[in-house]
LOTOR-492758 format. One line per field, with one value per residue: residue in three letters; z, y negated, x of N, C-alpha, C in turn; residue number from 1. Coordinates in steps of 0.05 Angstrom, whole numbers, plus 5000, padded with zeros to 4 digits. Atoms other than C-alpha are relative to their C-alpha. Layout:
REM LOTOR-492758
rest: [ALA/...]
n.up: [Z/...]
n.north: [Y/...]
n.east: [X/...]
ca.up: [Z/...]
ca.north: [Y/...]
ca.east: [X/...]
c.up: [Z/...]
c.north: [Y/...]
c.east: [X/...]
nr: [NUM/...]
***
This chain:
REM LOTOR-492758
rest: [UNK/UNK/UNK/UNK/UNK/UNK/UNK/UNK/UNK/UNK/UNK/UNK/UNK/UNK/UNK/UNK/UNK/UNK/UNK/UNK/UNK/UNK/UNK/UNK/UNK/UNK/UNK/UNK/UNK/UNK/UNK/UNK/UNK/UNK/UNK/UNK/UNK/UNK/UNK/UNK/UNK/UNK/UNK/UNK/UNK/UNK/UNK/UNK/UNK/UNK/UNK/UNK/UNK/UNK/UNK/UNK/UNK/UNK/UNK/UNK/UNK/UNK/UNK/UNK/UNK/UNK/UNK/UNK/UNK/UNK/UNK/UNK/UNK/UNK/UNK/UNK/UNK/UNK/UNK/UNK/UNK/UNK/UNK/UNK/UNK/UNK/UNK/UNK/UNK/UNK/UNK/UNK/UNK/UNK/UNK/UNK/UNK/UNK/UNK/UNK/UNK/UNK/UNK/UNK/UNK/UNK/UNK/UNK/UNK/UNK/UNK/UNK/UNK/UNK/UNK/UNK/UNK/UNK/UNK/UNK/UNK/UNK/UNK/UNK/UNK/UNK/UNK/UNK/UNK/UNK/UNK/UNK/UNK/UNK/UNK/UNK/UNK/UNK/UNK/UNK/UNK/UNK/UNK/UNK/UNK/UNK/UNK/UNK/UNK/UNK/UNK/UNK/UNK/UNK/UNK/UNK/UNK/UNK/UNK/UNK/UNK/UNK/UNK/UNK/UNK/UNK/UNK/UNK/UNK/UNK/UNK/UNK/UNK/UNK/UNK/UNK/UNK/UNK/UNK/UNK/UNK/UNK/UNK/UNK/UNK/UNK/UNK/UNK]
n.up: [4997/4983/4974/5005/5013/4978/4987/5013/5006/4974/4985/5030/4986/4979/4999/5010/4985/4974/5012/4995/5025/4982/5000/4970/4991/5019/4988/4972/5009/5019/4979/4986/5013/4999/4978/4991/5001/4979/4969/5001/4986/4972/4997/4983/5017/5010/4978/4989/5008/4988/4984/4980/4969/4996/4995/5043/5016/4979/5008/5038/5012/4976/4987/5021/4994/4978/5002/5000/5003/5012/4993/4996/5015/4992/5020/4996/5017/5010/5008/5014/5002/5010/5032/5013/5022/4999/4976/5002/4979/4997/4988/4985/4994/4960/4986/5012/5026/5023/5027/5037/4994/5028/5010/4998/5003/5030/5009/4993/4970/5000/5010/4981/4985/5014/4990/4990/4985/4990/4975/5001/4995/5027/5013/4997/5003/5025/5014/4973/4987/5027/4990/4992/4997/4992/5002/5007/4976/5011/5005/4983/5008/4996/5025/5007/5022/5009/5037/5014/5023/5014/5026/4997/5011/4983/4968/4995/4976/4993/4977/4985/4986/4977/4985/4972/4987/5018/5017/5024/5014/5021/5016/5028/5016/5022/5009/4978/4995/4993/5025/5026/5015/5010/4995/4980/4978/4990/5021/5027]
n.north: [4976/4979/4987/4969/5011/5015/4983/4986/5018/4993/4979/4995/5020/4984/4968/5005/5007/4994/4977/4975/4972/4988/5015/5005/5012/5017/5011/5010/5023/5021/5009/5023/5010/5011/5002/5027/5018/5018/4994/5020/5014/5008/5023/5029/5023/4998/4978/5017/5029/5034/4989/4972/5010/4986/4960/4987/4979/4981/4975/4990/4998/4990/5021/5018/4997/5029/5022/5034/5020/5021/5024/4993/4973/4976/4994/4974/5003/4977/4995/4970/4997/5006/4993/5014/5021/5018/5013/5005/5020/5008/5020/4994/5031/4983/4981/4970/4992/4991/5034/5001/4974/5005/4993/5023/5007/4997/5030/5026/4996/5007/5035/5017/4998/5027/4991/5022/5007/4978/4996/4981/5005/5004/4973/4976/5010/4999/4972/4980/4985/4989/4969/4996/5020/4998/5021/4999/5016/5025/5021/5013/5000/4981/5009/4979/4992/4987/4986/5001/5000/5017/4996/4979/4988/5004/4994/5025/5005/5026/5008/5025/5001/5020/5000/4978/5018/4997/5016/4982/5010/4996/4984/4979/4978/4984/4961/4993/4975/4975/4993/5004/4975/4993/4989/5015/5006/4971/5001/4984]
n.east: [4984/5008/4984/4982/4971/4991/4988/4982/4979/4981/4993/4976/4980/4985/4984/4979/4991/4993/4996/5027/5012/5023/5022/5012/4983/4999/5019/4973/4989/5022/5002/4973/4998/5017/5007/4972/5021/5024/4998/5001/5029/5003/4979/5028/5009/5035/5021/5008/4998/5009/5027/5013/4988/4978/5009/5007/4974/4986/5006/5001/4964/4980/4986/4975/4976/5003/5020/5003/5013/4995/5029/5022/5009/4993/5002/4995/4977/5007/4982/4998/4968/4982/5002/5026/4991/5017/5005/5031/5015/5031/5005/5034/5001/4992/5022/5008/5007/4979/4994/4974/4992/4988/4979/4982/4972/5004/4977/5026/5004/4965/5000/5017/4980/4984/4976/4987/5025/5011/4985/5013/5028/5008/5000/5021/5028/4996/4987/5010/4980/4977/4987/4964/4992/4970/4986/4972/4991/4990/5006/5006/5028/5011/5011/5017/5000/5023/5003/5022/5003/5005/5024/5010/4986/4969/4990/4988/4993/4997/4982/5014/4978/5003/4972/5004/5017/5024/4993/4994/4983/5002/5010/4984/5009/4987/5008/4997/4976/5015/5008/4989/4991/4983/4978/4987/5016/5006/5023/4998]
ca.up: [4522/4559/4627/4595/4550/4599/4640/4587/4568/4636/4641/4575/4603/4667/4639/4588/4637/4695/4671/4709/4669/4727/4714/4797/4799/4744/4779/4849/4812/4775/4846/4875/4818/4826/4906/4901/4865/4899/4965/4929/4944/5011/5009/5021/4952/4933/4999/5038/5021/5041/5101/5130/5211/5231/5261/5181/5163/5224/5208/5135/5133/5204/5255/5221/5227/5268/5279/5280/5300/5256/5297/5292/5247/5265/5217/5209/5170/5132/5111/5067/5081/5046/4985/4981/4958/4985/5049/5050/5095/5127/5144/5193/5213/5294/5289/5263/5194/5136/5100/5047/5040/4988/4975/4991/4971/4906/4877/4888/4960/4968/4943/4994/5044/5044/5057/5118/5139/5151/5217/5230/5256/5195/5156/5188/5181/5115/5087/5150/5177/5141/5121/5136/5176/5180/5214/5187/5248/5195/5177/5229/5186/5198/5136/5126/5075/5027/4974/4923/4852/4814/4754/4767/4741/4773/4834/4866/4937/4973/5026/5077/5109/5179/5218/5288/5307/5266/5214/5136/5104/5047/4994/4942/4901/4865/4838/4900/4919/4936/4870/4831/4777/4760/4812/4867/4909/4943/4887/4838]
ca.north: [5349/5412/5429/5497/5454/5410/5475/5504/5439/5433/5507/5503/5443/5473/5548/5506/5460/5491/5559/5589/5651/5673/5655/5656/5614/5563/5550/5539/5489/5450/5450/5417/5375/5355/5350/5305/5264/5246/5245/5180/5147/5154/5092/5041/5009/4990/5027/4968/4887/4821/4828/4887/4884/4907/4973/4988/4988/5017/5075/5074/5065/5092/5055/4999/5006/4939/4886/4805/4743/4685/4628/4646/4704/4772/4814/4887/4911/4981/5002/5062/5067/5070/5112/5084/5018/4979/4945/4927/4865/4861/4798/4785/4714/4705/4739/4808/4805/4824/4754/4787/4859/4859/4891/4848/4874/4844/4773/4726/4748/4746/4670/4643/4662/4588/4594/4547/4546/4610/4650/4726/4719/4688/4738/4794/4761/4749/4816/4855/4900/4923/4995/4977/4931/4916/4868/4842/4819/4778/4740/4732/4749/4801/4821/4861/4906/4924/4973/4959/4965/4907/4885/4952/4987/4972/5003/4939/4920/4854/4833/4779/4746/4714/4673/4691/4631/4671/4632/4661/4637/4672/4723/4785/4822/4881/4956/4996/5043/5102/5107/5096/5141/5126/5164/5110/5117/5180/5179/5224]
ca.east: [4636/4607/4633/4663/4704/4724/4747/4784/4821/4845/4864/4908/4934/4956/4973/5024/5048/5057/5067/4995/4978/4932/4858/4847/4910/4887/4824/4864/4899/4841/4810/4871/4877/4807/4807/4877/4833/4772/4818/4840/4777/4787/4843/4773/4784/4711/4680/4677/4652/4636/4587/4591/4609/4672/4641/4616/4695/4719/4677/4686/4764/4780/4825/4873/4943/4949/4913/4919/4889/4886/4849/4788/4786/4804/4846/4856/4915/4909/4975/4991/5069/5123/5108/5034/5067/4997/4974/4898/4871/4804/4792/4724/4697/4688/4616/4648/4635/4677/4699/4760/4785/4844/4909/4965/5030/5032/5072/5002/5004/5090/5084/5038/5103/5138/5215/5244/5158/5136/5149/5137/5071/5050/5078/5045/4983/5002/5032/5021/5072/5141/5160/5235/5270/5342/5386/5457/5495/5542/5494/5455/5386/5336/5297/5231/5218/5154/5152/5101/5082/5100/5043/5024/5081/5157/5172/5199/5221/5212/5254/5225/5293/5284/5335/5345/5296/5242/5240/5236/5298/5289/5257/5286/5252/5286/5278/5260/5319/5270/5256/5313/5326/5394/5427/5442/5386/5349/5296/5337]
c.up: [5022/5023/4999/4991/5019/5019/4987/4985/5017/5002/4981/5012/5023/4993/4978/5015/5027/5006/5026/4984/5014/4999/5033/5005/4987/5010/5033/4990/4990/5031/5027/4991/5007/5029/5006/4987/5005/5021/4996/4998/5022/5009/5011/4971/4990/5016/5017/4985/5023/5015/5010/5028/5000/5012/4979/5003/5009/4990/4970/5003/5032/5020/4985/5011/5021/4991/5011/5007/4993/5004/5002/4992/5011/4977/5000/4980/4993/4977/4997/4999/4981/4971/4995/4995/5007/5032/4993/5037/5009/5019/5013/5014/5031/5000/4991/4973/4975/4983/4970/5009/4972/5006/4996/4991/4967/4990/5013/5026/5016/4998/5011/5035/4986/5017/5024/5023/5018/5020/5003/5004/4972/4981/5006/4993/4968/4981/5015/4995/4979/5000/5007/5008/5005/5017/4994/5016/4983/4994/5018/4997/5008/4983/5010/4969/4983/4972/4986/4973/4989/4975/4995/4993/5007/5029/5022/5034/5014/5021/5005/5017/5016/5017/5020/5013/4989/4978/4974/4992/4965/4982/4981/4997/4985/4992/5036/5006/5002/4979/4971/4987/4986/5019/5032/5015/5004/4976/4976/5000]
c.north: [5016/5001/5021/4995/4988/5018/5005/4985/5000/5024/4997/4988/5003/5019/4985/4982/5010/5028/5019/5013/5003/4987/4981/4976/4963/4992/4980/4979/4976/4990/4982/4984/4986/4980/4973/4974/4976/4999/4959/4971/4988/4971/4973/4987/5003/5010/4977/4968/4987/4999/5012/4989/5025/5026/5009/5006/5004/5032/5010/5016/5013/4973/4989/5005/4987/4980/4970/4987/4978/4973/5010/5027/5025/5013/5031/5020/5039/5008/5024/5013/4999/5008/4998/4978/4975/4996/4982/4984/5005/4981/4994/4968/5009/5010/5031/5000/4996/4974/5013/5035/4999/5006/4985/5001/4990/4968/4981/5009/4987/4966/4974/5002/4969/4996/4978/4995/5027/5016/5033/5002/4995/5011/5028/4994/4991/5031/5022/5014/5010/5024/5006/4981/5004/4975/4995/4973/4976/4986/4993/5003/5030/5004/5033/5010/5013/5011/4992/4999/4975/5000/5034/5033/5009/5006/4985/5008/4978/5006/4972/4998/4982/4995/5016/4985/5015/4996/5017/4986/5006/5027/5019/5011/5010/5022/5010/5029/5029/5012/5000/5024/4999/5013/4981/5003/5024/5012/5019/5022]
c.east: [4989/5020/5018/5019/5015/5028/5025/5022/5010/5021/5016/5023/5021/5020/5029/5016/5017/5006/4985/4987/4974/4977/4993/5011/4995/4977/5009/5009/4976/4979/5012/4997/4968/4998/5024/4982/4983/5014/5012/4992/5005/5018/4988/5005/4967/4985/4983/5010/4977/4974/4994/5021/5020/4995/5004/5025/5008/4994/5013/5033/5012/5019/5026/5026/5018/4980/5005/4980/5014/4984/4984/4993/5021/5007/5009/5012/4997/5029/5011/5027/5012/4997/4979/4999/4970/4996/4971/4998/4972/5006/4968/5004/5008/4977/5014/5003/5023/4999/5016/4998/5021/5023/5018/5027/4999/5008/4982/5012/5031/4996/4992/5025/5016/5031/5004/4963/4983/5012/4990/4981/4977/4999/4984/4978/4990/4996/4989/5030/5014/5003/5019/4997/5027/5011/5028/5004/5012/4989/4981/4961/4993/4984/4980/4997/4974/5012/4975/5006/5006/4982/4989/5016/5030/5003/5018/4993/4994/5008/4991/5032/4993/5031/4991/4983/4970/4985/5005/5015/4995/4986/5002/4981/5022/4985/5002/5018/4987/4993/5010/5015/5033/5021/5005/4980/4988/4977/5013/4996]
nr: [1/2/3/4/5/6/7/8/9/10/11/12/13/14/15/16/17/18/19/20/21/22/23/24/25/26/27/28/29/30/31/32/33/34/35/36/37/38/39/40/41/42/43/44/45/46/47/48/49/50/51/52/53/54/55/56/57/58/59/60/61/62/63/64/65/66/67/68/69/70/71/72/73/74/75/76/77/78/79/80/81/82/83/84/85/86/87/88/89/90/91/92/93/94/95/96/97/98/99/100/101/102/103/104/105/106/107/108/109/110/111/112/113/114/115/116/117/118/119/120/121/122/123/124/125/126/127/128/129/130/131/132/133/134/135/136/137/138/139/140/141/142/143/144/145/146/147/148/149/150/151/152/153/154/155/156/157/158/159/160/161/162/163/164/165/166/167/168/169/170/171/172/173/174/175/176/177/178/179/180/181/182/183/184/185/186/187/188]
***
């Protein structure tokens, strides 16, 4: 398919969509459209692997959001907030070097959290840092909160519940309120 077609599928696509008549305006757009894009590159999936020194994905990905130690390994937590639904690890031995890099909010990851064993520390080092936290005096728990995609699709919640010793008691997943379309949540 030619570049001209290409254009002029876009521009249809737009001028019936979005109701831009304006040629200038329909380009403006397709250059947006394009630029929102490639800006979703920039997130580090696939930029940086296994081997490169933590300078490499300093530079690459910029400074991490926080950062952990796990014994020996150093870890550097890349967290996209609340409505980017992901949280990206870099993990680095003790010389520096990039051991993992991987996208954590996500059930596999949740699962390796063991109720009664796990302690915030762990968790951060785990999940890395929450976009919410609450505490409910009645009960005495304090619970973090991640948005993320479930199987790539469900706009789901997890809730990490700690006693007051630190301690994860327990685990929820639901639909994430930010996004619910029936009305009950800010998402409508």
């Amino acid at each position: 398919m030619s570049d001209q077609r290409i254009f002029l599928d876009v521009s249809h696509l737009i001028k019936e969509n979005f109701m831009v008549h304006n040629k200038t305006n329909q380009i403006i757009c397709i250059a947006l459209l394009v630029f929102g894009l490639a800006g979703c590159q920039t997130w580090g999936v696939g930029v940086v692997k296994p081997g490169q020194t933590q300078a490499d994905v300093v530079a690459l990905l910029g400074q991490p959001s926080h950062t952990y130690s796990n014994g020996e390994q150093h870890i550097l937590e890349y967290m996209h907030g609340r409505m980017g639904q992901v949280t990206y690890m870099a993990t680095f031995d003790t010389k520096g070097i990039l051991v993992s890099y991987q996208q954590v909010l996500n059930m596999e990851t949740f699962s390796k959290i063991k109720v009664g064993e796990a302690d915030k520390a762990s968790v951060l080092r785990t999940i890395g840092a929450p976009s919410l936290t609450n505490f409910y005096s009645r009960t005495g728990l304090e619970a973090w909160s991640y948005p993320f995609k479930e199987d790539g699709a469900w706009n789901n919640l997890m809730a990490v519940y700690f006693d007051r010793s630190g301690v994860v008691t327990k685990l929820e997943n639901g639909p994430d309120p930010l996004f619910d379309r029936e009305g009950r949540g800010r998402g409508r």
